[in-house]
TORGU-301061 format. One record per residue (C-alpha): residue number from 1; residue in three letters; z negated, x, y. Coordinates in pm, 1 decimal, padded with zeros to 6 digits, always signed. Example, Ala and Ser with C-alpha at 12.3 -4.5 7.8 and 13.67 -1.06 7.14 Angstrom:
<atoms>
1,ALA,-00780.0,+01230.0,-00450.0;
2,SER,-00714.0,+01367.0,-00106.0;
</atoms>
This chain:
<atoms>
1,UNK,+09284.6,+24658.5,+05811.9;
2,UNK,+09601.0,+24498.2,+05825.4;
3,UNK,+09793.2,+24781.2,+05608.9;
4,UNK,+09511.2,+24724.5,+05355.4;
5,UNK,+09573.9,+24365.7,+05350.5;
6,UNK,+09927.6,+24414.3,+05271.3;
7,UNK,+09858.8,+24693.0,+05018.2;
8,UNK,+09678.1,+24426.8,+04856.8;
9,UNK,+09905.4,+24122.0,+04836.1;
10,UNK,+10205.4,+24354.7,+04708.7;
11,UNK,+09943.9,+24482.1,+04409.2;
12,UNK,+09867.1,+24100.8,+04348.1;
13,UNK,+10249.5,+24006.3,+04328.9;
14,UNK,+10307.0,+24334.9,+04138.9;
15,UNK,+10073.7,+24274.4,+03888.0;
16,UNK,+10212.9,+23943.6,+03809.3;
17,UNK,+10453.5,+24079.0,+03621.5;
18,UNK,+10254.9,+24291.1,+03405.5;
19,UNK,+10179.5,+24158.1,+03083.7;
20,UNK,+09810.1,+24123.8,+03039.3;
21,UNK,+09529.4,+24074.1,+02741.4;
22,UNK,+09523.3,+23752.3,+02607.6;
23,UNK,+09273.6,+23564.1,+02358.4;
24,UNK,+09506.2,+23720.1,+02084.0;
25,UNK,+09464.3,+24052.3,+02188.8;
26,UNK,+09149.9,+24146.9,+01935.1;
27,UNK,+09244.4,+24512.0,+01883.1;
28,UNK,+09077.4,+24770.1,+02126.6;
29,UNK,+09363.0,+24948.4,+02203.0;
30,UNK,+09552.8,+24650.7,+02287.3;
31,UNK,+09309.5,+24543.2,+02557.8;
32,UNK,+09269.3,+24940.5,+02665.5;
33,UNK,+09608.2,+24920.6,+02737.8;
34,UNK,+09678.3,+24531.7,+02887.1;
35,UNK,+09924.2,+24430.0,+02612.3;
36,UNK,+09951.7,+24265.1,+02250.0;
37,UNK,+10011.6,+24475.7,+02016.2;
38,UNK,+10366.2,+24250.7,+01859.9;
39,UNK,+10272.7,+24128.0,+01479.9;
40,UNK,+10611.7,+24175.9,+01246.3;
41,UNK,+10789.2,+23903.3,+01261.2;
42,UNK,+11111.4,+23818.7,+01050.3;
43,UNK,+11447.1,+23808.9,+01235.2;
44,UNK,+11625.1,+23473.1,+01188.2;
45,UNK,+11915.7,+23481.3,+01436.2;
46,UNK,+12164.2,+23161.8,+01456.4;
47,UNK,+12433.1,+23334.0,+01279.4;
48,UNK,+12151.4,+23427.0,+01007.7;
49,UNK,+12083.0,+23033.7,+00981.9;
50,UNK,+12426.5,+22942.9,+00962.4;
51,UNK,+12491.0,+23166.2,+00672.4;
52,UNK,+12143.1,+23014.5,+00514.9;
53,UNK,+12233.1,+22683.9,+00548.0;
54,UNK,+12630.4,+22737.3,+00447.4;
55,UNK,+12762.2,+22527.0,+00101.8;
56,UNK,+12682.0,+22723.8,-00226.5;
57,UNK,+12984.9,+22804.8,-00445.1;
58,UNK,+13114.8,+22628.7,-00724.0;
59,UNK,+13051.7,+22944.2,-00938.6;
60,UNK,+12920.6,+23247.1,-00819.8;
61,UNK,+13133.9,+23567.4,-00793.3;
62,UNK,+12999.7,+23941.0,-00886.4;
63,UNK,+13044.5,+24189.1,-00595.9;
64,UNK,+12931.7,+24511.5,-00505.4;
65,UNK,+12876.6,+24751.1,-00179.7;
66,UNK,+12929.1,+25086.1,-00212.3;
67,UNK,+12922.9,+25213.4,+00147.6;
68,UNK,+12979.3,+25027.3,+00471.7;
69,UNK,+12919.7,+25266.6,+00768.0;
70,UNK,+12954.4,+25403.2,+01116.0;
71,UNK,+13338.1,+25440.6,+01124.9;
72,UNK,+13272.9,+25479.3,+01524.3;
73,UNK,+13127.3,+25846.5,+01545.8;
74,UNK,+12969.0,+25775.7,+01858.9;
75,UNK,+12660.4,+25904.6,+02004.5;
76,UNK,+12394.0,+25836.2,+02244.5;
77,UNK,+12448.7,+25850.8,+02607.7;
78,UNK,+12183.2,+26062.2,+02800.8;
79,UNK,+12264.9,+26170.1,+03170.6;
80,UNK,+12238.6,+26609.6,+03143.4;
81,UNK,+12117.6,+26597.0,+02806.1;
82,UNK,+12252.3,+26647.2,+02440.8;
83,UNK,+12193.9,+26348.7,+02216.1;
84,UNK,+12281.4,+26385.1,+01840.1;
85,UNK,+12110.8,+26052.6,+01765.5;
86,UNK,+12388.6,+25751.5,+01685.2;
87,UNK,+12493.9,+25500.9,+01915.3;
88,UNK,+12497.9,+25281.9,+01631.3;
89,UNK,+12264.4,+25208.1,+01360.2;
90,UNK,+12351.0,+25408.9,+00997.3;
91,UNK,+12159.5,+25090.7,+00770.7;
92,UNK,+12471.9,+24867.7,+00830.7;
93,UNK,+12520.1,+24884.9,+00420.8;
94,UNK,+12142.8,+24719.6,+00389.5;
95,UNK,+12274.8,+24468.9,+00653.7;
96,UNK,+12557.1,+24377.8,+00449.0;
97,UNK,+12392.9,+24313.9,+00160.8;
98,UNK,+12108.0,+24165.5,+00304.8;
99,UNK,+12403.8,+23889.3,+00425.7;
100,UNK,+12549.6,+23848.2,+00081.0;
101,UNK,+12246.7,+23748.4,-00038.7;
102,UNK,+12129.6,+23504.5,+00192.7;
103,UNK,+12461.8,+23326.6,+00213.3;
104,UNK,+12329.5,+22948.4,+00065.1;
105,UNK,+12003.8,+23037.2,+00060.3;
106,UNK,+12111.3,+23358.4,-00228.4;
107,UNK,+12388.5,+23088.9,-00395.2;
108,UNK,+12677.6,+23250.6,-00304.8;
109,UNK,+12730.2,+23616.2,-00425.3;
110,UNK,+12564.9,+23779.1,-00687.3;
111,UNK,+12526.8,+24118.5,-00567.6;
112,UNK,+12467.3,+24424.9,-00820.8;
113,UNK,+12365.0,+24727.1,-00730.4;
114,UNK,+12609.9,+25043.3,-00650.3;
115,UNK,+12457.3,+25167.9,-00295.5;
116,UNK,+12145.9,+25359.5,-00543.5;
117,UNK,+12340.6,+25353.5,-00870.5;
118,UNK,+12220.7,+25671.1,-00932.7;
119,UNK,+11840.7,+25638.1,-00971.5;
120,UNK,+11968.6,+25297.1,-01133.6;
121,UNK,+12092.1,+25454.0,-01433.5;
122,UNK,+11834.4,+25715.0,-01457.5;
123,UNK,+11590.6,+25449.3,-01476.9;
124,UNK,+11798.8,+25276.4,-01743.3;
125,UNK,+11799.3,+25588.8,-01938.6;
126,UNK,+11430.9,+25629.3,-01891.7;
127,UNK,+11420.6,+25278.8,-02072.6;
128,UNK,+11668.1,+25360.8,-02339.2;
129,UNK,+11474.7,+25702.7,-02453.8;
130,UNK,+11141.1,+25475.4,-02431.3;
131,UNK,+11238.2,+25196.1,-02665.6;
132,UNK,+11430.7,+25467.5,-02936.8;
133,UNK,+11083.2,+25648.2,-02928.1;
134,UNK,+10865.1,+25378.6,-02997.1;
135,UNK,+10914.5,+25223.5,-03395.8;
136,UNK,+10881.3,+24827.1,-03277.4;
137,UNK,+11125.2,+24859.5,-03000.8;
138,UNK,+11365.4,+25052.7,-03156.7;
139,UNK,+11664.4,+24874.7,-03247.9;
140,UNK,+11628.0,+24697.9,-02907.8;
141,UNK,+11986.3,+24738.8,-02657.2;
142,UNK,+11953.5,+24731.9,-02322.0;
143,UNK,+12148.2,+24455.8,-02170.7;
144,UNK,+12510.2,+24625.7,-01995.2;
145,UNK,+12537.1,+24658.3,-01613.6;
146,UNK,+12731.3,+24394.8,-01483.8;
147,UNK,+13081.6,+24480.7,-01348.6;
148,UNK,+13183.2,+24337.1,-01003.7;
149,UNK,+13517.3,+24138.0,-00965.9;
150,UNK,+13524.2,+24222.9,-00576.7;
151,UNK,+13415.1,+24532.2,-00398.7;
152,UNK,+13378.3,+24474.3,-00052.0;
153,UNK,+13408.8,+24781.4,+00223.4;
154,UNK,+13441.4,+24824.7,+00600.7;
155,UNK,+13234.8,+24925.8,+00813.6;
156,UNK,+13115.1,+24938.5,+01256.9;
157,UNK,+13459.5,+25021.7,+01354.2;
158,UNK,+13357.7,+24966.4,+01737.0;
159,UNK,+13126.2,+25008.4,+02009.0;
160,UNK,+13293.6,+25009.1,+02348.0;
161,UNK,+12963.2,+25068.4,+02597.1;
162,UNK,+13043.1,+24916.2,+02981.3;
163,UNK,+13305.7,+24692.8,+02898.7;
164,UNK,+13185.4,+24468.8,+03219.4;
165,UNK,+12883.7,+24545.9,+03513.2;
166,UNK,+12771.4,+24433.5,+03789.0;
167,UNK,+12483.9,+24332.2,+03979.0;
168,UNK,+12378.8,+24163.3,+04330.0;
169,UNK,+12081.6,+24245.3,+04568.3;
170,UNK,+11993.8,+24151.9,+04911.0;
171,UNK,+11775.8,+24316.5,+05208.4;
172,UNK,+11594.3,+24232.9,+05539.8;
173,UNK,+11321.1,+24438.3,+05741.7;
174,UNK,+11226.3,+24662.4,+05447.9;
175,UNK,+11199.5,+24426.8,+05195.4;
176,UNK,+11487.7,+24370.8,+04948.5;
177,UNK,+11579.1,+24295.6,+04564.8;
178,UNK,+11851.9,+24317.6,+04380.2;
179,UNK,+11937.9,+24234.9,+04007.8;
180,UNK,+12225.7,+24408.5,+03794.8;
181,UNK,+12350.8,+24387.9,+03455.2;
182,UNK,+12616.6,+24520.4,+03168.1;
183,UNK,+12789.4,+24472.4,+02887.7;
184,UNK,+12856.4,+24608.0,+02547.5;
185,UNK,+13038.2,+24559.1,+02283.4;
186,UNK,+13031.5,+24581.3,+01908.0;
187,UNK,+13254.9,+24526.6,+01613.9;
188,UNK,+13311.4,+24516.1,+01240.0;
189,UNK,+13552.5,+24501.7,+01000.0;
190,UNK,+13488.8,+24337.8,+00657.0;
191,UNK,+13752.4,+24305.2,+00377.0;
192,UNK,+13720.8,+24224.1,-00010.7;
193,UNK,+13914.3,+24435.5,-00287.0;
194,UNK,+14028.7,+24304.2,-00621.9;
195,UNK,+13824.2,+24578.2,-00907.8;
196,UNK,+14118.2,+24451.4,-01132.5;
197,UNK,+14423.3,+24539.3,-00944.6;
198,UNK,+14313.3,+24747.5,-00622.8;
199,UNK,+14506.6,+24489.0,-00418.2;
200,UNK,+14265.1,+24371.2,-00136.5;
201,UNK,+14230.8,+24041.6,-00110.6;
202,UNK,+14046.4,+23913.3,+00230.0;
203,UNK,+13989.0,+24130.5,+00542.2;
204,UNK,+13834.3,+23989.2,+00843.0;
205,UNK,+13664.2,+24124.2,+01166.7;
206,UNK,+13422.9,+23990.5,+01435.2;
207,UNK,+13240.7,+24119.1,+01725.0;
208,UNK,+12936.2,+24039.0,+01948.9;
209,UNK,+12850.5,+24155.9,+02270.3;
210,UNK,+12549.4,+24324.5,+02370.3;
211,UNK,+12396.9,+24232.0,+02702.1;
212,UNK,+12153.6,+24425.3,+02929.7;
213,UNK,+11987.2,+24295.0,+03230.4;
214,UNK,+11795.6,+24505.9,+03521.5;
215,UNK,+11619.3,+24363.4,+03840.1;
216,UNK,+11342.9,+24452.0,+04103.0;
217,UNK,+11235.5,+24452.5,+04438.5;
218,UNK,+11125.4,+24709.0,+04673.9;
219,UNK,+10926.7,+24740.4,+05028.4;
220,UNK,+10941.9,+25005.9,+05320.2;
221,UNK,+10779.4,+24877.9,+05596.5;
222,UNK,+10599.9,+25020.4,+05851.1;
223,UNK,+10267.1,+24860.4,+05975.8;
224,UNK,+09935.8,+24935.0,+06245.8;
225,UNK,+10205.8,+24971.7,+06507.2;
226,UNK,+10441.8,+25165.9,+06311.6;
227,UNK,+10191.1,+25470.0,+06249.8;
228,UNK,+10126.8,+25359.4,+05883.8;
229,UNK,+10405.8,+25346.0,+05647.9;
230,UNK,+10410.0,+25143.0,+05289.5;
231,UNK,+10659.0,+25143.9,+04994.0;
232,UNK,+10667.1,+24999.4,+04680.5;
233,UNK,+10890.8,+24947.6,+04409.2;
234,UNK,+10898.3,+24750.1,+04096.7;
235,UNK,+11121.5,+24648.7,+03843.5;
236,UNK,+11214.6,+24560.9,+03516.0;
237,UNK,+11538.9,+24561.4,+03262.0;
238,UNK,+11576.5,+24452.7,+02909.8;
239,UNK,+11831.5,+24514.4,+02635.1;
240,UNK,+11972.5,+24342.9,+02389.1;
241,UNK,+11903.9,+24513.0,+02041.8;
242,UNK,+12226.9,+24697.0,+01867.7;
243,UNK,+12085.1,+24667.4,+01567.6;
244,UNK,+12047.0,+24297.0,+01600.5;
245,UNK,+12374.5,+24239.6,+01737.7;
246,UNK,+12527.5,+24459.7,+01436.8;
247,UNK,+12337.6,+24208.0,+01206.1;
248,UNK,+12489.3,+23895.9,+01384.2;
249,UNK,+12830.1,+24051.5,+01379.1;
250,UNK,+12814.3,+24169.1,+01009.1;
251,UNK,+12625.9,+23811.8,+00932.5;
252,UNK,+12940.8,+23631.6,+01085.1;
253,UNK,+13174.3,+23838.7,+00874.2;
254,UNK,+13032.7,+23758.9,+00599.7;
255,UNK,+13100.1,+23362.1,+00685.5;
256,UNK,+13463.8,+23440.6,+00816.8;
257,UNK,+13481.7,+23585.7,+00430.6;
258,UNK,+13420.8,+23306.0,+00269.6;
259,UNK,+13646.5,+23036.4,+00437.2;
260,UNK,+13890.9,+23280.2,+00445.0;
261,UNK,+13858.4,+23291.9,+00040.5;
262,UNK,+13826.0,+22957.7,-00003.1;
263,UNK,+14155.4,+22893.7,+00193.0;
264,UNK,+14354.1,+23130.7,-00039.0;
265,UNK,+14181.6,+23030.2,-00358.2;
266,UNK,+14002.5,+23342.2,-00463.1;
267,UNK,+13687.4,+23054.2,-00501.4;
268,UNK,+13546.9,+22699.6,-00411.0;
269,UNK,+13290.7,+22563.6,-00212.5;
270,UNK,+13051.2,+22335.4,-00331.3;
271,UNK,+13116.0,+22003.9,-00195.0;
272,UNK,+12840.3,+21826.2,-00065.9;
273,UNK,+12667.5,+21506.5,-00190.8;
274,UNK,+12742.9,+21345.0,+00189.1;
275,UNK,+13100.8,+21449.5,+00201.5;
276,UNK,+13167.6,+21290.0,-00159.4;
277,UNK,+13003.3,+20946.2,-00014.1;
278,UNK,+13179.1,+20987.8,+00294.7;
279,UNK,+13513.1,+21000.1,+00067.8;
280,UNK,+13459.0,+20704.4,-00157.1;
281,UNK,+13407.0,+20482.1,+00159.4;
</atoms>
């Protein structure tokens, strides 16, 4: 009786950590299997609402991405297996832009499109063969691309995995826990290049570490006058995302890009209506 009373109070204190149904759990499956199903949800990190809520520019410049990549080469770590999936994610050029535009709420950059220039201009073709075809249309242009002033490259020149780890734990009579965690790091390099001269004009870089935490606990004890034996482990660890962390990095390059062109005069930020006041006073 009395290993059956133990068995039970460790499943009790076990299950606590278990995420269970709640009243927003409506799907079946979610309730088959004891956890919500996560709606999408839009990621809004602080870096993400510092570059929202960042000055707009006196007048808007024209850039383009071509490519901004894995420059790291890296792959996945598996212990006795072969991995060819990347350490790193390969959508860092969608990240980029996806930065540019946000940057005062889109009233920074105006961003055209060179990543899928291709289908661009077949589309634009498409158009062009259309309106020469049909007689009311016909003498109709289509309005020229626009040409950017700054192309900016770079890419995920870093991802150093284990820079720091460690951990603590503690035992007595069976019955210990411990706790353990590491970290990582990644970085990216960001610079600007004049489409006039070639020459390029801002370069910056910025990194963000990537934490990962582990703990559990764990019981082997014998009971019934040492005849019956019980153990038990739990545990749990969580990672930061990469991806994320590649966003916040690429998101601070992109404000490291423009103070750093505002302090050599490539353009101007817009001052604010509570700075001017401020100054008059």
């Amino acid at each position: 009786m009395r290993l059956l009373g133990v068995i039970a109070l460790l499943l009790v204190t076990g299950c606590a950590s278990v995420p269970m149904p709640n009243d927003s759990c409506t799907t079946k499956i979610a309730k088959e299997f004891g956890e919500c199903i996560e709606q999408p949800e839009i990621i809004q990190l602080p870096t993400y609402e510092q570059l929202l809520n960042f000055p707009p520019a006196e007048k808007m410049p024209v850039v383009a991405v071509y490519n901004f990549k894995d420059l790291t080469g890296q792959r996945k770590r598996r212990d006795n297996l072969a991995d060819f999936s990347t350490a790193v994610t390969q959508g860092s050029t969608e990240l980029l832009i996806d930065a540019l535009k946000t940057a005062a709420g889109g009233k920074w950059f105006r961003v055209v499109e060179r990543n899928g220039i291709d289908h661009l201009v077949r589309e634009r073709q498409i158009v062009r063969s259309t309106r020469e075809d049909n007689e009311e249309t016909k003498d109709k242009g289509i309005q020229p691309l626009l040409f950017a002033g700054i192309i900016f490259e770079g890419g995920i020149i870093g991802y150093d995995t284990n820079i720091e780890s460690g951990g603590r734990g503690a035992r007595t009579l069976g019955v210990g826990a411990q706790q353990s965690y590491r970290r990582d790091v990644v970085t990216v390099s960001l610079r600007g290049i004049s489409t006039l001269t070639g020459e390029i004009l801002l370069n910056v870089q910025t990194k963000k570490t990537i934490l990962s935490v582990g703990g559990g606990f764990d019981v082997f004890k014998f009971v019934d006058m040492d005849t019956q034996l019980v153990e038990i482990e739990d545990g749990v660890a969580e990672n930061e995302s990469i991806t994320v962390a590649t966003r916040a990095a690429i998101e601070a390059a992109v404000v490291a890009v423009i103070i750093q062109g505002d302090e050599r005069g490539y353009w101007d930020i817009q001052e604010q209506k509570g700075d001017e006041s401020e100054e008059t006073k």
